[in-house]
C-alpha positions as MATLAB code, in Angstrom:
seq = 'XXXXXXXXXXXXXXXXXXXXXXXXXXXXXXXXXXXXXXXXXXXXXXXXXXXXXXXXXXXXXXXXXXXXXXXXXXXXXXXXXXXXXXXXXXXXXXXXXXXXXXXXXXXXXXXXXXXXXXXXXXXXXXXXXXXXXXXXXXXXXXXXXXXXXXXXXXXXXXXXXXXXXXXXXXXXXXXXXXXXXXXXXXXXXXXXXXXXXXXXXXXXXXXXXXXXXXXXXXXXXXXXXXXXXXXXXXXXXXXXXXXXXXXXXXXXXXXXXXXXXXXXXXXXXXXXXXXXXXXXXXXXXXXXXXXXXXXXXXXXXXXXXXXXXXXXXXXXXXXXXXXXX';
ca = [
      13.202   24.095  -89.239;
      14.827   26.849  -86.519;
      11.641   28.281  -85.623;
      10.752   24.434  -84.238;
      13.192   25.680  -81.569;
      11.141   28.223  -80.301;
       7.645   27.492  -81.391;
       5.414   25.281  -78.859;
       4.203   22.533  -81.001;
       2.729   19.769  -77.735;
       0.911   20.959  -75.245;
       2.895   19.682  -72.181;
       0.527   21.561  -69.037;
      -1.051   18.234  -68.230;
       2.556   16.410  -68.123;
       3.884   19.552  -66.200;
       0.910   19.727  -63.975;
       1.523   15.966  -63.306;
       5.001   15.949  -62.628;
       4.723   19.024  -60.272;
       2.453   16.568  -58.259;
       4.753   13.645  -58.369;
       7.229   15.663  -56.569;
       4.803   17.207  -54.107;
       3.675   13.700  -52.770;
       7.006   12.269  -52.995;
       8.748   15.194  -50.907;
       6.255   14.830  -48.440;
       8.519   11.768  -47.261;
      11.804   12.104  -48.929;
      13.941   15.349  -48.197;
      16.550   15.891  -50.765;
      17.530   13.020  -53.870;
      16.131   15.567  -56.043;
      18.603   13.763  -58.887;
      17.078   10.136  -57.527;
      13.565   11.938  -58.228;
      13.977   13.453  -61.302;
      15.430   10.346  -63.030;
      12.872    7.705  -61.584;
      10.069   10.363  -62.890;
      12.437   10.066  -66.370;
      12.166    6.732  -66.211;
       8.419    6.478  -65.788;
       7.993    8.818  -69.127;
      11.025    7.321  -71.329;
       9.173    3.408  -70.602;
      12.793    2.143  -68.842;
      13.818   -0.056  -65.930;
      15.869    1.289  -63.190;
      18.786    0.151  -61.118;
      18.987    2.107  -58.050;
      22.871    1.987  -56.309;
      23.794    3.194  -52.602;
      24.855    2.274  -49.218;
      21.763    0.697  -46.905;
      19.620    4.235  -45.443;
      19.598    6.382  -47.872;
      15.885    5.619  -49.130;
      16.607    3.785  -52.107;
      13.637    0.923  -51.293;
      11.442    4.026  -49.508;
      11.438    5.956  -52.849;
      10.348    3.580  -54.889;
       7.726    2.270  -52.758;
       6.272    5.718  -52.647;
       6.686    6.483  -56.293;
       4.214    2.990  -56.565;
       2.406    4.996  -53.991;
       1.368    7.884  -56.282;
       0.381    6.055  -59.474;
      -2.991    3.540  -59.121;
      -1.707    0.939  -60.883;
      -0.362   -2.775  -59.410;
       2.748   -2.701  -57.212;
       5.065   -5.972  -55.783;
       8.030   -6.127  -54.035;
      10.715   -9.158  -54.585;
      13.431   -9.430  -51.906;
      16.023  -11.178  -53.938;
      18.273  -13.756  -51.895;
      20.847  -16.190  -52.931;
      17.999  -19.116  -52.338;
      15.657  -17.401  -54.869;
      14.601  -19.686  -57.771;
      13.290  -18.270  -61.050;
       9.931  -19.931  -60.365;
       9.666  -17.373  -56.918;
       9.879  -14.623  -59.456;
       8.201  -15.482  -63.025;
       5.821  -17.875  -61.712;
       5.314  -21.506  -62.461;
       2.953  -24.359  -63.735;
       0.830  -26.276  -61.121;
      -1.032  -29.317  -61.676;
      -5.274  -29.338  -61.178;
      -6.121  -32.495  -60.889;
      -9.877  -31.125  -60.735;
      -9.463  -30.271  -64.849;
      -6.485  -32.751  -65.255;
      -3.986  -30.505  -66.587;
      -1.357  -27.841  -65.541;
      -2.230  -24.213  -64.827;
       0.326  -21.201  -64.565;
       0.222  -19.231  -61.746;
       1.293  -15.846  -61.900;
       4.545  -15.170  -59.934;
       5.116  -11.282  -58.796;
       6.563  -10.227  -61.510;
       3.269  -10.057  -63.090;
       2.112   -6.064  -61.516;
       3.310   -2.991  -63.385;
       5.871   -1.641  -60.767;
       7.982   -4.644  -59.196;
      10.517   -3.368  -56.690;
      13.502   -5.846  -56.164;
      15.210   -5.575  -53.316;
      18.827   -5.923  -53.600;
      18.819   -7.500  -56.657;
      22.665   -8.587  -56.968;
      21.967  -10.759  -53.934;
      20.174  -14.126  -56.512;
      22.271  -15.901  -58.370;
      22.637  -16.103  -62.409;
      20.189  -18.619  -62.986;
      17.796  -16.104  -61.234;
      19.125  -12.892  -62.882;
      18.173  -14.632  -65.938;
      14.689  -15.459  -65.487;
      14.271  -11.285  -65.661;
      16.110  -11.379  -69.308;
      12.704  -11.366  -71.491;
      10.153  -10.002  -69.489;
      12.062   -6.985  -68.750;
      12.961   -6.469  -72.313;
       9.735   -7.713  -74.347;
       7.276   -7.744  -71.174;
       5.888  -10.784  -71.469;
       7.179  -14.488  -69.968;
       7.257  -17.788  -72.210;
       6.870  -20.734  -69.940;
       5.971  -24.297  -70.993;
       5.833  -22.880  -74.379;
       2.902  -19.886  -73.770;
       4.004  -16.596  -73.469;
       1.856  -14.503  -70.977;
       2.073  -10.883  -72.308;
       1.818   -8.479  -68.940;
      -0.251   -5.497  -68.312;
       1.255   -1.868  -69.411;
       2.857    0.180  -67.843;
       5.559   -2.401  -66.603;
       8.803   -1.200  -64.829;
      11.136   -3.133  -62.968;
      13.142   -0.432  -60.072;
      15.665   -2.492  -58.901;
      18.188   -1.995  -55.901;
      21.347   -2.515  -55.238;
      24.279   -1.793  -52.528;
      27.634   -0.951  -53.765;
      29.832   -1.978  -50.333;
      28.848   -5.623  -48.994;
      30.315   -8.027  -51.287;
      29.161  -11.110  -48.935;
      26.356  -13.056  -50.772;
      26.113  -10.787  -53.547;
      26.699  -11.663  -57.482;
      27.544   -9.760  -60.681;
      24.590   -8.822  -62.730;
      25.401   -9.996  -66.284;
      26.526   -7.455  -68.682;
      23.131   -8.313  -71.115;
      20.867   -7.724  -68.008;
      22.206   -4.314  -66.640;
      22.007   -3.347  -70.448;
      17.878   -3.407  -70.307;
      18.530   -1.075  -67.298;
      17.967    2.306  -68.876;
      19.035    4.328  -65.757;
      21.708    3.511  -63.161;
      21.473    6.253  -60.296;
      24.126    6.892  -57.555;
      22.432    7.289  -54.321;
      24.859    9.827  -51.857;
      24.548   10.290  -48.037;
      22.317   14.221  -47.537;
      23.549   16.944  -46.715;
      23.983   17.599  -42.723;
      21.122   20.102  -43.422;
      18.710   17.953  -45.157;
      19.428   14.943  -42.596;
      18.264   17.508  -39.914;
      15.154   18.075  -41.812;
      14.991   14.400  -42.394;
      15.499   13.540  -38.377;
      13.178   16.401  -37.944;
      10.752   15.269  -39.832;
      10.751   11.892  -38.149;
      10.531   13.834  -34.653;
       7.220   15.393  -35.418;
       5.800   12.463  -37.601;
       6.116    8.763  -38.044;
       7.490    7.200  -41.109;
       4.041    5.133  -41.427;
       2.261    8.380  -41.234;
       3.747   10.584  -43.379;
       2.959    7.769  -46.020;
      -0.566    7.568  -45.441;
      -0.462   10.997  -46.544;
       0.787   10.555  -49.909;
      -2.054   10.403  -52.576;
      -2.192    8.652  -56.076;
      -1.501   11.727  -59.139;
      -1.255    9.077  -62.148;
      -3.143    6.226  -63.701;
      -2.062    3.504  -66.756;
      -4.099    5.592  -69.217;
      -2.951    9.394  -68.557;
       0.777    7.601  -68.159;
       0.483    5.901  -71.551;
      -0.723    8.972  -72.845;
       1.838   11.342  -70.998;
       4.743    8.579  -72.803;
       3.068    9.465  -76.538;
       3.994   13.047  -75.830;
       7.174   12.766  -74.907;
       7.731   10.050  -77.648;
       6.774   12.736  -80.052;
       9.267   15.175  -79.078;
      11.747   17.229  -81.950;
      15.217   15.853  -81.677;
      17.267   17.760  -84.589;
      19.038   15.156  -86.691;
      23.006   16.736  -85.354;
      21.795   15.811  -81.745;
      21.618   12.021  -82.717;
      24.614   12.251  -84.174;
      25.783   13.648  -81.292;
      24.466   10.820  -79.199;
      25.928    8.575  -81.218;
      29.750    9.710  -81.339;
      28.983    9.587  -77.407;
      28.413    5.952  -77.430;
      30.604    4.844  -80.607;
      33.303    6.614  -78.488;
      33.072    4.102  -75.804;
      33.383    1.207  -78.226;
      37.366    2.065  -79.260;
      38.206    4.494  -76.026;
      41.631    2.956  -74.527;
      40.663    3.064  -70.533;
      37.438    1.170  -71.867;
      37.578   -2.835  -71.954;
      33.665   -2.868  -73.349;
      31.688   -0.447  -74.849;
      28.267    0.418  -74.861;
      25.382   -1.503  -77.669;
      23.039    0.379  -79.620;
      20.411    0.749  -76.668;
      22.595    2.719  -74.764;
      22.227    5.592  -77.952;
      18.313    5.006  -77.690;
      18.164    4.726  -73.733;
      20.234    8.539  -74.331;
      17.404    9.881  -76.910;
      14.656    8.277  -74.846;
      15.792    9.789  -71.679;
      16.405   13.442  -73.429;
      13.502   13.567  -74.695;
      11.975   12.717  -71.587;
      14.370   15.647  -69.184;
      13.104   17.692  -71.887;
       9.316   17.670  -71.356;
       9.947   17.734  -67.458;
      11.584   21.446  -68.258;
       8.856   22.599  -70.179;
       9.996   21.734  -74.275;
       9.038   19.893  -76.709;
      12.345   19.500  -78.431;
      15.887   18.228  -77.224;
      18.341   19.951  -76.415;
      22.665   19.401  -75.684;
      22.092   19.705  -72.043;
      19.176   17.271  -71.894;
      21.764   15.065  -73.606;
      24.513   15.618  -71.344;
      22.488   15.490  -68.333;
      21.426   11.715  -68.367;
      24.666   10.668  -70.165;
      25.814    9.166  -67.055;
      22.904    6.949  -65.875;
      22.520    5.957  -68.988;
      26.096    5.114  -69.849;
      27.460    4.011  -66.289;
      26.344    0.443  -66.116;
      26.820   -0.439  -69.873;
      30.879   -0.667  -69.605;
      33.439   -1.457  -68.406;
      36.554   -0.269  -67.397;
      40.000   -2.178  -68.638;
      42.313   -3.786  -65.286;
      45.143   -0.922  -65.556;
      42.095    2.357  -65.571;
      40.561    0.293  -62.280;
      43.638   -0.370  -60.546;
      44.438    3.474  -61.396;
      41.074    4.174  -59.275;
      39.429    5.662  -62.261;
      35.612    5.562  -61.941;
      32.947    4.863  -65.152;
      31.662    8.380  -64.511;
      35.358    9.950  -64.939;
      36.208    8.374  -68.202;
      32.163    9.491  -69.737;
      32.722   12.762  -68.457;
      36.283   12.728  -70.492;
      34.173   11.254  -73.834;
      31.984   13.795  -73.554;
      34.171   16.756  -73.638;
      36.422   15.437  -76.372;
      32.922   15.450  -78.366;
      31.976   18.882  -79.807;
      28.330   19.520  -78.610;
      26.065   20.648  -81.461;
      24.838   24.805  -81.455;
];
């Protein structure tokens, strides 16, 4: 079993060679986010949604329109508002009086990437209408359910300051969110590459330039690989004591489910084929601990009126937890 540490078993040149590209096209827009990057490309291998957090001009909406950009498969954009019915977003039945009988049309959702825009701007009845096609990809209307086309990932925005018009997203639907990522301002150096950048070129130009690297069949293919990756039976139980923790830790009010300890493996497994291995190990785990975890609880009153953040009390779980050797 140790020499499964060392010894190559997946051939991962194609997924390496494809990632590499990713990147390339990407950066030829976006300066920086290299976190923001490397977690949406996670995302895209592990088969997860993504919830992208951070204050308005930091190119939250811009990366994922160009990540769409690079793979040639179907791409919509919903701008959630507080009007938004569930019918603007799944789709609804229309009567043709031609055949005499009701025909579903196809709201956006149906397209393999769907970017919402500021999602926590709809209200609940809204949110909900995402429940079951962003867990089971498909929508049951009228009593059909319309399976959609693979790959299928919802990357959804969000921004953390306005409060105005905005809603909580239920605990259930921030659950099927396997990454939450914190988007920070750049660094005074990369927002002079940035302004540079837009000096020399326009924004509408330097996305003309970026070119499609993946399609639905080398991506479904690229996802067995990773799926197949070693993950040594004390690394799940180290995932696991990870998210039990949360369940009876006293500055937590609720815990994280049973996803959250497959969204962990999923995403390791996936950070681990990005770096070149075809087996897990503690650092992949403790590397995507956070997006995974953030999102899935919640602090009690006392730890948020102390100013404590989700991040600080994971970060405290995870170093009471003795990582595996």
């Amino acid at each position: 079993m140790e020499e499964n540490l060392f010894g190559q078993r997946t051939d991962l040149a194609q997924l390496q060679q494809s990632v590499a590209q990713l990147k390339s096209e990407i950066g030829k827009v976006i300066v920086g986010q290299e976190q923001m990057i490397e977690l949406l490309l996670a995302g895209i291998l592990a088969d997860g949604h993504i919830l992208i957090e951070g204050v308005p001009g930091v190119a939250k909406t811009l990366t994922a329109k160009l990540l769409s950009k690079t793979i040639s498969i179907g791409f919509s954009r919903i701008q959630f508002t507080p009007d938004l019915m569930p019918s603007d977003v799944i789709g609804t039945s229309i009567f043709n009086p031609g055949q005499n009988n009701f025909q579903f049309k196809h709201g956006p959702v149906f397209s393999n990437i769907v970017l919402i825009d500021e999602i926590n701007r709809a209200p609940a009845k809204t949110q909900a209408a995402l429940f079951e096609v962003m867990e089971e990809r498909q929508i049951t209307i009228d009593g059909q359910t319309f399976p959609l086309q693979s790959p299928f990932m919802v990357v959804a925005t969000q921004n953390p300051i306005e409060q105005e018009g905005t809603y909580h997203l239920p605990e259930a639907q921030l659950d099927r969110f396997l990454f939450k990522i914190n988007v920070n301002y750049p660094t005074i150096e990369e927002e002079f590459r940035i302004v540079s950048h837009h000096h020399n070129m326009s924004l509408q130009n330097m996305i003309r330039e970026v070119q499609p690297v993946l399609n639905a069949d080398l991506i479904s293919s690229l996802r067995l690989q990773v799926r197949g990756l070693h993950v040594e039976e004390k690394l799940i139980h180290f995932i696991t004591s990870i998210v039990a923790t949360t369940r009876n830790h006293k500055s937590i009010y609720l815990g994280a489910s049973p996803r959250a300890s497959i969204g962990i493996l999923n995403a390791s497994k996936a950070i681990a084929a990005m770096h070149s291995r075809d087996f897990v190990i503690p650092d992949d785990i403790v590397n995507v601990v956070l997006p995974v975890l953030r999102h899935r609880i919640e602090l009690t009153p006392e730890k948020e009126m102390d100013g404590a953040t989700a991040d600080q009390v994971i970060n405290e779980i995870v170093q009471s937890i003795e990582i595996p050797r």
